[in-house]
C-alpha positions in Angstrom: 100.0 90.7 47.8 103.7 91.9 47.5 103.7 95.4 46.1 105.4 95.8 42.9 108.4 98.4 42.0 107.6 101.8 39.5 110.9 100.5 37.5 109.3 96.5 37.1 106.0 98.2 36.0 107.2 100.5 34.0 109.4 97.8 32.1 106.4 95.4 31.7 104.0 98.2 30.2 107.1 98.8 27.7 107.1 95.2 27.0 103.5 94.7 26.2 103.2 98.5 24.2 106.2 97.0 22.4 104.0 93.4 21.8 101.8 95.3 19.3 104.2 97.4 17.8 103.7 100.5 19.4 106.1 102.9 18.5 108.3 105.8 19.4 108.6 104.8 22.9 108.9 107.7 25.3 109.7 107.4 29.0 109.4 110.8 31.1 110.7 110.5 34.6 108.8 113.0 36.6 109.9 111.6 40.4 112.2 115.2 40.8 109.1 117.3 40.1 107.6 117.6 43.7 103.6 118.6 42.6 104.4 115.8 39.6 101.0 113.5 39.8 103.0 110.7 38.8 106.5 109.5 39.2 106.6 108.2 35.3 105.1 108.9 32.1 105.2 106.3 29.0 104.3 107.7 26.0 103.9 105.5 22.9 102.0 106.0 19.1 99.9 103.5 17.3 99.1 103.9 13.7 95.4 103.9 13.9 92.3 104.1 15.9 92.4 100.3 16.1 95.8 99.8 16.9 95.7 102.3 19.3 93.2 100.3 20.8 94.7 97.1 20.7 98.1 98.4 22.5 96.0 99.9 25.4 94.4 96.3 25.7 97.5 94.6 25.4 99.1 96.5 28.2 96.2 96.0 30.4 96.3 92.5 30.2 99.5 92.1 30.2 100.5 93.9 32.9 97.5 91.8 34.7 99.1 88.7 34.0 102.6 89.3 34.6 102.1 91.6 38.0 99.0 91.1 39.0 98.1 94.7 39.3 95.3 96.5 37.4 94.9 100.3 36.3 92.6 102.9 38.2 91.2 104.4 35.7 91.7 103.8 31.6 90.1 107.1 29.3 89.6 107.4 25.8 88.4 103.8 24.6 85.7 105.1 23.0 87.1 106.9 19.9 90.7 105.4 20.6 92.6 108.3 19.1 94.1 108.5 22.7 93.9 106.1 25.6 95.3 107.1 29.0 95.8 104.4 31.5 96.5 105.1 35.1 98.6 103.0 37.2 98.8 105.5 40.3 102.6 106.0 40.3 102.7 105.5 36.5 100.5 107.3 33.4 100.6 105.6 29.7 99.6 107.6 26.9 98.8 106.0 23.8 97.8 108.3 21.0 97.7 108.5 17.3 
């Protein structure tokens, strides 16, 4: 499978937070920071437990349809308040 690029991931995650009206977008680019864990952070808000919830499973199948690739680890679906999804080179936080 052809490997995709941080900045075409990063732009799809955007576009599918943005399909369920996530809002105040927040991109952190950590790639200069050598201990970093990731190269980029996306930060978004929902306006409840349930929208929160329905942006986290819009990215991730989104992101699975457009690019084929699949987080490693998703936290925080149980309560929803805030969802961390892990895409190895890229972390999306999705809070209240």
């Amino acid at each position: 499978m052809k490997e995709i690029s941080t900045k075409k991931l990063m732009e799809t995650i955007i576009e599918g937070i943005r399909n369920r009206k996530g809002q105040r977008i927040v991109t952190i680019d950590l790639k200069k920071i050598k201990e970093a864990p990731v190269e980029m952070m996306i930060i978004c808000e929902g306006q409840s437990n349930t929208q929160v919830a329905a942006i986290a499973d819009e990215v991730d199948s989104f992101v699975r349809t457009v690019t084929h690739v699949h987080p490693l680890f998703v936290d925080g679906r149980d309560n929803a308040e805030w969802i961390v999804l892990d895409y190895g080179n890229i972390f999306v936080h999705i809070m209240q």
